[in-house]
N, C-alpha and C positions, 0 to 999 in steps of 0.2 A: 187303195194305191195312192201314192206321191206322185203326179207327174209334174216333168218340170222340161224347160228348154236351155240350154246352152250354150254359146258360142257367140262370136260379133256378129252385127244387124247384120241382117241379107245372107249371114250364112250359119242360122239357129239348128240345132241338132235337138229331137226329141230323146228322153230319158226318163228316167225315172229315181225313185231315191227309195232302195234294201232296208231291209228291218236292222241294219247297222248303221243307218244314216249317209249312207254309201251313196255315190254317182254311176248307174248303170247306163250303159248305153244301150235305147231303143232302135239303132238305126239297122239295124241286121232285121227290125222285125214292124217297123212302117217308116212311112218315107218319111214323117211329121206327125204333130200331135194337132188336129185338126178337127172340123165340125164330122166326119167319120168316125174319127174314131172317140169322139165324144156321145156316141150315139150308142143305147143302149147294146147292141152287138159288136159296136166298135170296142166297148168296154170290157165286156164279156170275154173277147177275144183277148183282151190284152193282160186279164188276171188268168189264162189259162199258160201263159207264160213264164217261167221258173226264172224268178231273178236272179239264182245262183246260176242261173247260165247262162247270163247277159254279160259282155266285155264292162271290167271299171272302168272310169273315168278318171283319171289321178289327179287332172287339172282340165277342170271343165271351164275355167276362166269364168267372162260376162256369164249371170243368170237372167237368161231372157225372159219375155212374159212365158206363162207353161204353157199357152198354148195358141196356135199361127193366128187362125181367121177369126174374125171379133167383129160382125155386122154392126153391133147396138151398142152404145157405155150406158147404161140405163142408172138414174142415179136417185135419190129419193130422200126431199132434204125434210130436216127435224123430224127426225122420225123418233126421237129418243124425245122425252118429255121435259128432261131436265136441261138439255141444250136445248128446247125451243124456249123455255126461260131463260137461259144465259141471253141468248140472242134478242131476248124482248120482242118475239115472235109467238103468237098464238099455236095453241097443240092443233096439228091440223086434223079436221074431218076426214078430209079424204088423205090417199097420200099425195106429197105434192113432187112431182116428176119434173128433170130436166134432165141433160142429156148433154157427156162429154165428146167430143170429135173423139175418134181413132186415133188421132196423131197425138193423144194426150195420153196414151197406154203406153209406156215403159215396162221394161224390166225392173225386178226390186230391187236392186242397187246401182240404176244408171244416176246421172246427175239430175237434179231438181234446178231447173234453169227459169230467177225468177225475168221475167218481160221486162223491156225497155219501160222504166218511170214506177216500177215497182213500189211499192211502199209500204202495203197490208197485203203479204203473203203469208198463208195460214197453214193448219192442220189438220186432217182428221181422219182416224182409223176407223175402217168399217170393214164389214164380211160383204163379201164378193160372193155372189153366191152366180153359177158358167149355168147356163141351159146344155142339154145334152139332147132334149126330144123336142121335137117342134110343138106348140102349144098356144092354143087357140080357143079363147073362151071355154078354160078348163076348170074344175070346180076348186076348191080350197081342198079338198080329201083327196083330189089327184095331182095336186101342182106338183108335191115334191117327186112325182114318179116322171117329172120332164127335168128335173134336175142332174145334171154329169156332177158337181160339185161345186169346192167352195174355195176359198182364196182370199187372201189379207190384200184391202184396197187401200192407198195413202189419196183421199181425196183433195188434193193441195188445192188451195183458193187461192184470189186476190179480191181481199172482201171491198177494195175502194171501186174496182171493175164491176164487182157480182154485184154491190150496192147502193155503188152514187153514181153511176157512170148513165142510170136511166138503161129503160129497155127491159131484161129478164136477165136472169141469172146466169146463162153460157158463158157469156161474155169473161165473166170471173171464176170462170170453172173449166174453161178447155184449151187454156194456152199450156204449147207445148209442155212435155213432158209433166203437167199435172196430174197422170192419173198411173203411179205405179203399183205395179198388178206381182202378187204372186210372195215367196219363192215359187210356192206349191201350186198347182190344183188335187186338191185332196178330195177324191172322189165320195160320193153321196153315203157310200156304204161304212165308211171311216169315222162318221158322225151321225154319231144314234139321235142326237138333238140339236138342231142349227142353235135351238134358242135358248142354250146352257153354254154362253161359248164367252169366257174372260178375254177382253180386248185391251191393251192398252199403245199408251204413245210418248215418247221419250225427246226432247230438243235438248241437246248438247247435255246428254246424261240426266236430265232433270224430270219425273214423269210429271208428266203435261194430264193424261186422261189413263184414266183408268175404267173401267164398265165391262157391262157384260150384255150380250145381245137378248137375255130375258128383260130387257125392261123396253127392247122396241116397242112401239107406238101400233104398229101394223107388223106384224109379224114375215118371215120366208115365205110360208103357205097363203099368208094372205096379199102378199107384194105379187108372186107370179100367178097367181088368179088375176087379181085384178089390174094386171099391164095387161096380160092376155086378152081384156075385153076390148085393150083400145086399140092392141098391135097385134100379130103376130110375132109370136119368139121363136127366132130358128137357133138352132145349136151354136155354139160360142158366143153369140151373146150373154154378154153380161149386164146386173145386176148389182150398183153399191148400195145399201139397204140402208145409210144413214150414222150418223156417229154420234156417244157420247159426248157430255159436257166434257170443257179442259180444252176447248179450241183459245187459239191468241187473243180472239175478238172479244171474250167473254171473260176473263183474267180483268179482276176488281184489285186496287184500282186503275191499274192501269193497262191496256191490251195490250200482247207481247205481238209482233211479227217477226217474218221469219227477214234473216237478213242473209249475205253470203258470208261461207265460212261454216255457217250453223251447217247442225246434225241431226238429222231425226232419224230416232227407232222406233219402229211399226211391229207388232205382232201381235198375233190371236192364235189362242191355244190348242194344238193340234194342227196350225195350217201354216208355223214358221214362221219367222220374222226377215224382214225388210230393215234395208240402212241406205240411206241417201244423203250426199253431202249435200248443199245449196248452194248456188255460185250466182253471180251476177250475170245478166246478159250474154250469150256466148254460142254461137248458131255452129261453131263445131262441134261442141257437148252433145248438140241435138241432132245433128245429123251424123255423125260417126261412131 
C-alpha cells in the first residue's frame, strides 16, 4: 500500500493512493494514519480494504507527512562510502547517529525555509525507512519484521551550523522545516529489497546525486538492529539511513549551496518524489 496524508497543518486527512495513482480517501475507515495503524494488525486491517470502494479525492491540496505521530527522527550520517569521501570524513565503524527535532518533519512539498544568517544550506536524499513493531535488541534476521515501511527523506543541512559552529551536528540538521518526509509511506510488502532502491536529487532542474541504496555502508537490517541495542523503537519512528555523494558541500571546485528561490526534486524509486521551493527566513512558511 501507498499511504499518505492530506490537507492543511492541524487538519491532515489519512488516504491512500489506487493502482491508478489516484487520491482515496481513508477517513470513512480510521480516524488517521498513526503508530496503530502502522502496527502489524493495524496494517493487516487496512489491505483487507477494497480501494475501489474508498471516496476519490479530486483535490487533496497540501501533501502532508503520511503519517501523524513520529516519537524519534533517527538519522545516520556517511553512511554511503563515497560521500564519506566527498566530505573528507573517514568510512565509519560504527554507524554514526544523530537526531532531528520533530518540528523539522514537513510534508513533501511544504517550503524549505533556510534560518536567519544562512549561508551553507544543503542536500540530501535518503530512504526513510517508519518502524511499525516496537523493537528492542532485535537481531539483523528479525529487524525488518519491525518495519511498517519506507519513505523518501530530503535531509536539508546547514553545513556552516553542522560544522564550524562547534558542539555536534543537530545544531545543522534540525532547523525548522529541514526534514521533508514522504509523498508516500510505501508499506514493507511493496519492496522485496530496501537495498535495490535508485535514489536521486535535482536543484533547479540540474541532478545533483544520483545512487542507489546497495552501496550503504550498514545496511536497513543492520541500522534497526543496531539503534535497537541503544533505544527502543516504538512504531512511527523514523529512520534516514544516510545519502549518496552530490551533496553542495562536496561539488569540486566549488561547493553549491542552496539559496531562495532554488528548487529541489527528491525521489526514490517506487516510494514517489518530493518538490520544495526554498525561501529566505519566513516564520509564516513554517507555521501555516
Amino acid at each position: 500500500m501507498k499511504l499518505m496524508r492530506y490537507g492543511a497543518k492541524g487538519s491532515e486527512r489519512p488516504g491512500l493512493i489506487d493502482s491508478h495513482g489516484r487520491v482515496r480517501s481513508l477517513s470513512g475507515v480510521v480516524a488517521d494514519i498513526g503508530p496503530d495503524e502502522l502496527s502489524p494488525t493495524g496494517l493487516a486491517s487496512l489491505r483487507s480494504v477494497d480501494p475501489a470502494t474508498l471516496p476519490l479525492v479530486a483535490q487533496p491540496g497540501r501533501i502532508a507527512p503520511p503519517w501523524s505521530w513520529c516519537g524519534k527522527f533517527l538519522c545516520i550520517g556517511l553512511n554511503y562510502a563515497d560521500h564519506a569521501a566527498e566530505s573528507g570524513m573517514p568510512v565509519p565503524k560504527e554507524p554514526i547517529l544523530f537526531m532531528k527535532p520533530i518540528s523539522a518533519r514537513v510534508g513533501a512539498n511544504d517550503a524549505v525555509v533556510l534560518p536567519q544568517g544562512s549561508v551553507k544550506g544543503d542536500w540530501e536524499v535518503e530512504l526513510g525507512v517508519v518502524i511499525g513493531a516496537r523493537a528492542r535488541y532485535v537481531s539483523e534476521d528479525d529487524a525488518l519484521n519491525h518495519v511498517a515501511g519506507y519513505c523518501v527523506v530530503n535531509d536539508v543541512s546547514e553545513r556552516e551550523y553542522q560544522l564550524e559552529r562547534g558542539g555536534q551536528w543537530d545544531k545543522g540538521k534540525g532547523c525548522d522545516t529541514f526534514g521533508p518526509v514522504g509523498p508516500w509511506l510505501v508499506t514493507s510488502d511493496e519492496i522485496a529489497d530496501p537495498q535495490t532502491l535508485p535514489m536521486w536529487l535535482e536543484v533547479n532542474g540540474r541532478r545533483m546525486q544520483n545512487g542507489n541504496t546497495r552501496t550503504m555502508v550498514f545496511g536497513v537490517r543492520q541500522l534497526v538492529s543496531y539503534l535497537s541495542r541503544f533505544m527502543t523503537l516504538e512504531p512511527g519512528d523514523l529512520i534516514a539511513t544516510g545519502t549518496p555523494p552530490g551533496v553542495g558541500m562536496g561539488l569540486k571546485p566549488q561547493p553549491q549551496f542552496l539559496k531562495p528561490g532554488d528548487t529541489m526534486r527528491v525521489g526514490i524509486e517506487g516510494l514517489g518524489v518530493q518538490q520544495q521551493a526554498v525561501h529566505a527566513w519566513n516564520p509564516e512558511l513554517i507555521d501555516n
